[in-house]
DRENSE-468947 format. One record per residue (C-alpha): z, y, x; residue in three letters. Coordinates in steps of 0.001 Angstrom, whole numbers, padded with zeros to 6 digits, always signed. Each point is the difference from the previous one (the first is absolute). Example, Ala and Ser with C-alpha at 12.3 -4.5 7.8 and 13.67 -1.06 7.14 Angstrom:
+007800-004500+012300ALA-000660+003440+001370SER
***
This chain:
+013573+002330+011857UNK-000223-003551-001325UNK+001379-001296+002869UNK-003214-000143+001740UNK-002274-000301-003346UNK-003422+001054+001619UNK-001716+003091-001583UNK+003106+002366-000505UNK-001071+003362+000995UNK+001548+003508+001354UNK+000745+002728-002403UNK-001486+002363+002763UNK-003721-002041+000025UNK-002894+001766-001964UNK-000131-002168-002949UNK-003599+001158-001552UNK+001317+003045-002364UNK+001814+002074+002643UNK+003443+000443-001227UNK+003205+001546+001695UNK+003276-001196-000944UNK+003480+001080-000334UNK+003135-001187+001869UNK+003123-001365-001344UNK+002040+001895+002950UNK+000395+002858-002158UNK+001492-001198-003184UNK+002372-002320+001965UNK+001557+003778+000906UNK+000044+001185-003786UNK+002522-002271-001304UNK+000057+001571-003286UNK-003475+000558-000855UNK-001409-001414-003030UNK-001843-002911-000753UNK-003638+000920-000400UNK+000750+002309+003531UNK+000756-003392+001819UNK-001766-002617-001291UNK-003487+001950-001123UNK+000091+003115+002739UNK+000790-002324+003049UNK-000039-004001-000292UNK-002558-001065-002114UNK-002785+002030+000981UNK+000405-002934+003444UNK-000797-002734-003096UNK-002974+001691-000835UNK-001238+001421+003789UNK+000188-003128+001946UNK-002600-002221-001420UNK-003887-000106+000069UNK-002622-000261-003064UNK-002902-001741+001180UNK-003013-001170-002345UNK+000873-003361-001646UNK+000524-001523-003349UNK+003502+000127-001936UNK-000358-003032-001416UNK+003096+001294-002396UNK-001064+002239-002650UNK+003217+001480-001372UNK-000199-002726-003019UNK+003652-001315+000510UNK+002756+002365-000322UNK+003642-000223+001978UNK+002795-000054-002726UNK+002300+002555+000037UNK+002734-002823+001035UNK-001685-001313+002813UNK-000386+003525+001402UNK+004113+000660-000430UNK+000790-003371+001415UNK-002516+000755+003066UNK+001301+003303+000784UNK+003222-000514+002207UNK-001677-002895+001261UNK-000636+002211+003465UNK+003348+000587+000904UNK+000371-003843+000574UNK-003148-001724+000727UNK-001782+000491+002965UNK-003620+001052-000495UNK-001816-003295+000261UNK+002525-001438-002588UNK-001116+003251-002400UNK-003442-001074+000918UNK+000136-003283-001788UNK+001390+001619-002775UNK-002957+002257-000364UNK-002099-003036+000412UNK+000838-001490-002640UNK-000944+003202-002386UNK-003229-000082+001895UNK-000896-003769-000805UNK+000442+000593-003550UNK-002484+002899-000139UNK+001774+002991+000197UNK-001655+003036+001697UNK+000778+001258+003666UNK-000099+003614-002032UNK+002695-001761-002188UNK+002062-001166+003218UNK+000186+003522+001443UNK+000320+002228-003348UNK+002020-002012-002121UNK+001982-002309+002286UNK+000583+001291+003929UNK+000321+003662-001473UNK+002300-000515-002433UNK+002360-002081+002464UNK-000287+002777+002720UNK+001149+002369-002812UNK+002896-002379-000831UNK+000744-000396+003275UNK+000875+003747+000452UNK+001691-000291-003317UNK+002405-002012+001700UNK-000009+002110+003116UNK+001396+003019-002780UNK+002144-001691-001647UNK+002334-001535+002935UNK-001404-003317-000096UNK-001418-000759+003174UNK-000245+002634+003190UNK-003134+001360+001338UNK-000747-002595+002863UNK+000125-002454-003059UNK-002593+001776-002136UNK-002059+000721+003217UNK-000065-003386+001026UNK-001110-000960-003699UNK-002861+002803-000068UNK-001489-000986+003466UNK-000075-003924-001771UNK-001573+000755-002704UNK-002284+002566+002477UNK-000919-003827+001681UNK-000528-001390-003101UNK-002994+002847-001164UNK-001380-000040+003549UNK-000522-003557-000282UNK-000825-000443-003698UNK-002347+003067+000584UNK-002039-002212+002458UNK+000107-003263-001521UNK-001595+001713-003375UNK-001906+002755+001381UNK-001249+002872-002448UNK-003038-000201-002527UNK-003280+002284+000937UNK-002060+000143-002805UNK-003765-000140+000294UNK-000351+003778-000669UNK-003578+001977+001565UNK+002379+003006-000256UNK+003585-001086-000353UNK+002561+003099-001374UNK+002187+001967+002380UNK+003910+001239-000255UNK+001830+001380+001286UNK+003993-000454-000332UNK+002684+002890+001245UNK+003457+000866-000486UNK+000395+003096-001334UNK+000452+002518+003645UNK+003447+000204+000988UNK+001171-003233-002467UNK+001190-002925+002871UNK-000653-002443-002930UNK-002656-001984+000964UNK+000236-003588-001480UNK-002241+001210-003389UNK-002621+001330+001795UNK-000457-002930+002607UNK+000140-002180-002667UNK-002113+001319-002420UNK-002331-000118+003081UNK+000004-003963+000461UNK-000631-000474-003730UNK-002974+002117-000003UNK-001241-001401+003507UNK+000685-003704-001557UNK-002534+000952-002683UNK-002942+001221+002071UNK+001001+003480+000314UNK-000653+001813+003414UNK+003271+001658+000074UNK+002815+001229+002572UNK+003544+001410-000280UNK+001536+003245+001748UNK+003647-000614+000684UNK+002090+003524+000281UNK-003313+002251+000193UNK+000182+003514+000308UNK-001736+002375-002643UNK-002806+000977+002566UNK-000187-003927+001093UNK-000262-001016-003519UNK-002974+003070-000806UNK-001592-000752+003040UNK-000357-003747-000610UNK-001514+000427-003727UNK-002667+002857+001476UNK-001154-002420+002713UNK-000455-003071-001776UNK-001503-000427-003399UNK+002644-001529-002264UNK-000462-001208-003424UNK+003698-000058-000955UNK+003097+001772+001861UNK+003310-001233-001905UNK+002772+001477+001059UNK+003973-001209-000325UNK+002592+002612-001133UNK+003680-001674+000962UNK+002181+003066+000211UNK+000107+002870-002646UNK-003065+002494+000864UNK-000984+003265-001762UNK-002451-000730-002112UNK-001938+003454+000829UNK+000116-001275+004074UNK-001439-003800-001555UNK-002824+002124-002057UNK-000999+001991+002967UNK-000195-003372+002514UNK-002499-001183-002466UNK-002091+002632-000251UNK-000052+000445+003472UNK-000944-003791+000109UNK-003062+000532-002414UNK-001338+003260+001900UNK-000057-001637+003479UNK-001342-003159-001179UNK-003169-001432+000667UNK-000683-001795-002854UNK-000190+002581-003088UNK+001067-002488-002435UNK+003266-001617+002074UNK+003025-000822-002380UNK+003484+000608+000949UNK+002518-002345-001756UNK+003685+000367+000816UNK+003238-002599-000766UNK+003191-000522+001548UNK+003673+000362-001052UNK-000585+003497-001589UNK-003051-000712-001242UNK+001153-003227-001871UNK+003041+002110-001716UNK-002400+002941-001338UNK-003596-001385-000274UNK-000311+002955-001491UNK-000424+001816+003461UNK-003460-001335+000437UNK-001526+002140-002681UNK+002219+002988+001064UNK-001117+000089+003835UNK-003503-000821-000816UNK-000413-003816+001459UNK-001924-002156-001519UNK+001904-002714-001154UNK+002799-001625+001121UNK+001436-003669-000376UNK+003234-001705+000500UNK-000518-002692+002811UNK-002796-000830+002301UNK-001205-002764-002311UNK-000363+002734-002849UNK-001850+002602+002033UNK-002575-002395+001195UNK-000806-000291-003671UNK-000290+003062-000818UNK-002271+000737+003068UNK-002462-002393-000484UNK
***
């Protein structure tokens, strides 16, 4: 913590969407594992699990934009400032407008990926990247609270649901496709690691107006086609969309229309869009 900061909070508290994370135990024991397995299947999803959403303004609208400098010359900023020296940093983007859905998607993300980067490459060792994830875990925790999420005045706000596709370990695109949608009034929730059954069983007891699903690893498409329909013939809601994205998604869009989904989008940002 903050060395003392008040308001820092356990990963293991219920947070308001219940969420299970991931531990970083395992990939410290898969030395040559790639980069999405370690930074998206195990560390980040503690960035995105740790902090609460309750109802108050965002005074920051998205409006101002981090350049692509100032996110390259932030990134390896973890592995030597301690976390309330990152939090001034972050600060500063905040005073000049820029969105807390900014700071996490296109700021902390990007330095926890180039933080592993390093990690594969022979740059720094793990305790070094660990030690930079769990700062720049402080910094969201306490960002998270100091800014906490939009609810829009909505007599019937939307619901979504956001899952890995079962079996994938990849959970960083569903959890945070998950706060974006929360941050904009949607009621919505993320499954992290869910079984087929858990995933089915989920979408026939609640009635969901959008189930997006991430595809990391390669998946036969006919397996992909068949979760979907499955999704559509236990759901409650007759007219519930399915979107997917992810890694394999992004490199043949093309799969949406194959599978039957429909629509897909290349970041959370995008898929928002396209859902409301």
């Amino acid at each position: 913590m903050f060395g003392g900061l008040p308001g820092t909070i356990s990963p293991d508290m219920n947070v308001g969407r219940a969420r299970r994370h991931t531990t970083a135990s395992r990939a410290s024991a898969r030395r040559g594992v790639m980069l999405d397995d370690l930074i998206q299947g195990e560390i980040i999803p503690r960035l995105l699990v740790a902090h609460p959403a309750p109802a108050a303004p965002n005074s920051a609208n998205g409006a101002v934009r981090i350049a692509p400098d100032e996110v390259k010359a932030f990134a390896p900023l973890p592995l030597s400032l301690e976390a309330d020296e990152l939090l001034r940093h972050v600060e500063q983007f905040l005073a000049r407008g820029v969105s807390v859905e900014s700071i996490f998607v296109d700021l902390l993300a990007p330095s926890a990926r180039k933080l592993g980067q390093f990690w594969e490459d022979d740059a720094c060792d793990f305790i070094d990247v660990t030690m930079g994830l769990w700062r720049l875990q402080e910094v969201m925790r306490e960002v998270a609270m100091r800014v906490p999420a939009v609810t829009q005045a909505l007599s019937e706000p939307r619901s979504a649901l956001f899952s890995p596709l079962p079996g994938e370990q990849h959970s960083f695109g569903a959890l945070m496709i998950e706060e974006v949608f929360a941050r904009a009034g949607w009621n919505s929730e993320a499954l992290i690691e869910p079984r087929r059954k858990d995933l089915l069983r989920t979408v026939a007891e609640r009635n969901f107006d959008l189930v997006g699903l991430t595809v990391t690893n390669d998946c036969l498409s006919g397996a992909l086609s068949d979760l979907i329909t499955a999704i559509r013939g236990v759901s409650k809601n007759s007219a519930i969309q399915v979107f997917i994205g992810g890694r394999v998604v992004n490199a043949n869009p093309g799969l949406a229309i194959e599978v039957g989904a429909d629509g897909t989008a290349p970041d959370a940002r995008s898929a928002l869009a396209l859902a409301e």
